[in-house]
N, C-alpha and C positions, 0 to 999 in steps of 0.2 A: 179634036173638037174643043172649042172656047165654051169652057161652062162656067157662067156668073159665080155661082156659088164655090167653088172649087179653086177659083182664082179668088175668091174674099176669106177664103179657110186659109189657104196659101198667105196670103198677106199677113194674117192672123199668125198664121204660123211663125214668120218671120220675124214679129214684135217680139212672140215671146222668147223665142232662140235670142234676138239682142237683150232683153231682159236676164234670161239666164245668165249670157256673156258677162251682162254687167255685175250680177250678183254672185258671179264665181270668182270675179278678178274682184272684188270687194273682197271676197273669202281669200282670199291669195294675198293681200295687203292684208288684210287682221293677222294670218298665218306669220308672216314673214317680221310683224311687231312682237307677233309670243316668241317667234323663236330669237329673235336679238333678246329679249330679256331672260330666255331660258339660257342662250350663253351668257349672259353676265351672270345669272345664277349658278350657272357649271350645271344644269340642268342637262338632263338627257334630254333630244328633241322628241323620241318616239314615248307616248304616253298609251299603254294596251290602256289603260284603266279605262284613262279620258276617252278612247275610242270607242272601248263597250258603251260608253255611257251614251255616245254619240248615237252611236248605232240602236240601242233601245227606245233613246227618243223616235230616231225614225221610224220604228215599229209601231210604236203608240201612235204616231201623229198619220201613219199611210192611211188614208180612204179609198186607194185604186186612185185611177184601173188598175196599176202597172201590182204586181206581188209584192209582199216585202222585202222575199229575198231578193226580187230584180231591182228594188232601191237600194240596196242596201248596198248589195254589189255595185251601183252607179256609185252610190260614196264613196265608198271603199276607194275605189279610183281614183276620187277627187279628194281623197285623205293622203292619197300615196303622192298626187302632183304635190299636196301641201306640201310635203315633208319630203319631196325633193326639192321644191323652192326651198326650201330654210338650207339644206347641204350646199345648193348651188351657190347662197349667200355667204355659207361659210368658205366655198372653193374658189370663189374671187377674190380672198384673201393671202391665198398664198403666195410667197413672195416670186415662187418659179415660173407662176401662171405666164402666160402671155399678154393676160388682160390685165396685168402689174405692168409687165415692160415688154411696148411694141418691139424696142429694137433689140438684134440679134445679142446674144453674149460672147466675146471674145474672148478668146483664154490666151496670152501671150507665154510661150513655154523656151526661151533660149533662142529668143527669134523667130522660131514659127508660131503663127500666128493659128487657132481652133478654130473653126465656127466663123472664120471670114469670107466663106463661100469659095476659097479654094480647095475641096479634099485631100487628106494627105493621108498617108500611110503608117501606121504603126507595125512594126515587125521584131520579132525575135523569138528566141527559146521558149518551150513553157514552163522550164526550170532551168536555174543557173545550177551547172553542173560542177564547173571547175572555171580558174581563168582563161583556159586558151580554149575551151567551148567557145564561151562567149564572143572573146575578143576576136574568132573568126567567123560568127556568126555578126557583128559588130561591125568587123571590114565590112563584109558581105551588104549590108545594110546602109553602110556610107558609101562604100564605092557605086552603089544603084541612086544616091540622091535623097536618101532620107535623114530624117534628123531624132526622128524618137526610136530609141531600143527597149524594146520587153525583156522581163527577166523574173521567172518567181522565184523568191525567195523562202518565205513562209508558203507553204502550200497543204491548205486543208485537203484532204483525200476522204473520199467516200471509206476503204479501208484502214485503219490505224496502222496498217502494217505497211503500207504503200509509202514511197518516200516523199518524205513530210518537206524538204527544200532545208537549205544550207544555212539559213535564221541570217545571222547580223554578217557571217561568211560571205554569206550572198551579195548582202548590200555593200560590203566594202570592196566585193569583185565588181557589180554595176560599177560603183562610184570611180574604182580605177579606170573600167573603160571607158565611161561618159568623160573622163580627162584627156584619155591619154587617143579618143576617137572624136572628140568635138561634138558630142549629141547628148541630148536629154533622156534619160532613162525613166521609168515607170515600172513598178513591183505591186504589189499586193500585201497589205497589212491586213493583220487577222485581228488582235489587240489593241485598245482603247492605248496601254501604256507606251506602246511602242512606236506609239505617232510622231510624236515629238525626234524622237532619235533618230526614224526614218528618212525625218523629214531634213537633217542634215547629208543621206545619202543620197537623193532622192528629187525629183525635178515633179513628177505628177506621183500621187501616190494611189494603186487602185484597191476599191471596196468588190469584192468577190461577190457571184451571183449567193452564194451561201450565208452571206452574212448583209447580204442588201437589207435584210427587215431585224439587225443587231442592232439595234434603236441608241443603246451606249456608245457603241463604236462611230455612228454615223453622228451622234452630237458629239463628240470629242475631234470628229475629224472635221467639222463645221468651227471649230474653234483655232482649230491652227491656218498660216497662212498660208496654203500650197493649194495648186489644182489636184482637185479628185474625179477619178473616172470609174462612177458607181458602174457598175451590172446589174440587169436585170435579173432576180431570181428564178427560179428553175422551174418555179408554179406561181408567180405574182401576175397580179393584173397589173396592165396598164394606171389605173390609178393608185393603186400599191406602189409600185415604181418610180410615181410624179410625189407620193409623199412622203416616198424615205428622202427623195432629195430634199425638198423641205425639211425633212429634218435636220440635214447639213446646212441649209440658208438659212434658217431660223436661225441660229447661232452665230451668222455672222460669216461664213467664206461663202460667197456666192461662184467661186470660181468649180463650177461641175458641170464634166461632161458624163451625157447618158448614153448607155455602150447594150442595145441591144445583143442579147448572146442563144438568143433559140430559149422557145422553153418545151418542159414535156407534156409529150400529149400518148397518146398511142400507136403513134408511128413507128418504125422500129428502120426504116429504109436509111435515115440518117441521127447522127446519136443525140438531137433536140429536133425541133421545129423549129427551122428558122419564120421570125413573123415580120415580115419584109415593111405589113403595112405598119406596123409599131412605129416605122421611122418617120412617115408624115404625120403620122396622128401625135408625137412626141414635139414635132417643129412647129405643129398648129396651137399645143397645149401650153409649152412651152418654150421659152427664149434662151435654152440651154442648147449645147452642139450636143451633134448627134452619133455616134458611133455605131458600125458593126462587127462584131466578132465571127469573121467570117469560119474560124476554125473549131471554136465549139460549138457552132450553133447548126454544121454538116457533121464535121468528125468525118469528111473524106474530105482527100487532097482534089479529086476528080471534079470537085463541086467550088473548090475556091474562087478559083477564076469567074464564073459566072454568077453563084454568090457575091463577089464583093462587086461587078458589074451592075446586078440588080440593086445590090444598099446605096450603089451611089448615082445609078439612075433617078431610082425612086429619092433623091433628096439627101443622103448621109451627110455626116460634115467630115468622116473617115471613115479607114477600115485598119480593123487587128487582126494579126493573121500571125502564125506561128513559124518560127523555120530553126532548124538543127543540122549541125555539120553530117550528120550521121543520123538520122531517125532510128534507122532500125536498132539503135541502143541506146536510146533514150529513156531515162531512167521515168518519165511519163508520157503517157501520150503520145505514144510512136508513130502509131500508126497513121497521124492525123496533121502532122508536121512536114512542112518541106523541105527538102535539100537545098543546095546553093543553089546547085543549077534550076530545078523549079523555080525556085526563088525568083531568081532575075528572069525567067521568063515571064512569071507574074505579074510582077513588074514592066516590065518591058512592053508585054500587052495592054496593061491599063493604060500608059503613058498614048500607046499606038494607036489608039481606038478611042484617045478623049478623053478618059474617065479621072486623069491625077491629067497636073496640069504641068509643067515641068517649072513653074514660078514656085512648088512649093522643095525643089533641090536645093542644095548645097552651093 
């Protein structure tokens, strides 16, 4: 039923809802000038004080209808959007964002090309053991069409007793076989100091999910010239993750790729969670490639296959994946490593079914 009155209350109602509108995005503009000049001051954005103070006024000035506490709690809300608009002003700053640079980032590494929209493959050991490990896991790796080999060298371990990787040993076994196999290598630096010297073994150098938030290490590795392919940590959020890389482009090497690797939760079925949607929300946020570590982020061999299937369905820019002449003596990580022979069927299926492209071979 059409009642006069109730359509003129309505209408009413309407003015004051745009009223509001207007005098909250007024509030949102005043906000967004105190917090530009509270970062020029180095000011902290959240003020308890200024907010009780807010809040009491509200109390003195309420007449009803509505409670104090029901205004108060409406503030409240409208203090919280403030003070995400001022974060949000400050996150349009960073230099990884997307909303810096539309277009994609390309990492050129020995001729293959990251992050140009053809997916490629990373593979190898998850410890350099000796040289003839390697250099048959290396064949293995070039005779299937790939150009990057993994290899750890330094390897932090949950246990101190666990073996810790081959140090500088390591890097001059890589360095032999990226010579003597025609492919680009990538390791793992633990140390701010030992970037520099890495970096004469060393084609990409990678930041471990244990040291993603070593705020030293990632601005010294922002300072030298080489690609980096940070990991995600093992409890970081997504934006934790977008601002440790900042921390390495702040400093000047914009060349980083982001390598989701599982993080923990309570599941116990595979040895992280892989969080598959991390890869689009990472391409949307950022103009950085996108990696997945398809082997720690299951820690089964049963799940690789369709693991690295879904990373590069959903959008990856690659996949890291582990293999060993011999797993079952693997001096880490045995159980979660392939064989040759897995190996090349892993391969062999991606290829079969679409998902690597055979433009990114040898």
């Amino acid at each position: 039923m059409n009642h006069p009155e109730l359509n003129t209350l309505r209408t009413e109602l309407d003015e004051v809802n745009k009223e509001l509108l207007e005098l909250i995005s007024k509030r949102g503009e005043l906000v967004q000038k105190i917090g530009k000049i509270k970062t020029a001051q180095g000011m902290k954005k959240y003020d308890p004080v200024r907010e009780r103070h807010m809040l009491n006024l509200i109390a003195s000035e309420n007449d009803g209808p509505f409670e104090t506490a029901t205004m108060q709690h409406l503030f409240k809300e409208i203090f919280k959007a403030g003070l995400e608009l001022q974060e949000d002003d400050h996150r349009k700053a960073l230099l990884v964002s997307r909303k810096q640079r539309s277009e994609d980032t390309i990492i050129s590494v020995k001729g293959t090309e990251i992050g140009s929209g053809s997916p490629i493959l990373i593979a190898g050991p998850c410890a350099v053991e000796s040289y003839e490990q390697t250099a048959e896991v290396a064949q293995a790796v070039t005779d299937n069409g790939l150009r990057i080999l993994r290899g750890g060298a330094f390897k932090p371990r949950t246990s101190p007793y666990d073996f810790q990787g081959l140090g500088i040993e390591g890097l001059n076994i890589l360095k032999k076989v990226a010579d003597e196999y025609n492919c680009a290598v990538i390791s793992e630096i633990v140390h701010p100091d030992d970037l520099e010297m890495a970096s004469e073994y060393l084609d990409i150098i990678q930041i471990g999910a244990r040291n993603m938030q070593n705020y030293e290490l990632l601005k010294a590795a922002g300072k030298i010239d080489k690609p980096i392919l940070l990991k995600r940590g093992l409890s970081a959020t997504i934006e934790e993750f977008i601002n440790s890389a900042e921390y390495i482009m702040s400093q000047g090497n914009g060349q980083i790729i982001l390598c989701e690797r599982g993080i923990r939760t309570y599941e116990r079925a595979t040895r992280n969670t892989l969080d598959i949607t991390a890869v689009p929300i990472l391409k949307q946020e950022t103009h950085l490639p996108v990696f997945v570590d398809v082997t720690h982020s299951t820690g089964r061999k049963d799940l690789l296959l369709p693991a690295a299937k879904a990373a590069l369905a959903i959008g990856a820019d690659g996949v890291m994946a582990e293999v060993h002449p011999d797993p079952a003596v693997a001096l880490s990580d045995a159980a979660q490593q392939m064989n040759i022979s897995e190996f090349e069927k892993f391969v062999s299926e991606l290829v079969k079914t679409g998902f690597i492209k055979m433009n990114q071979m040898v």
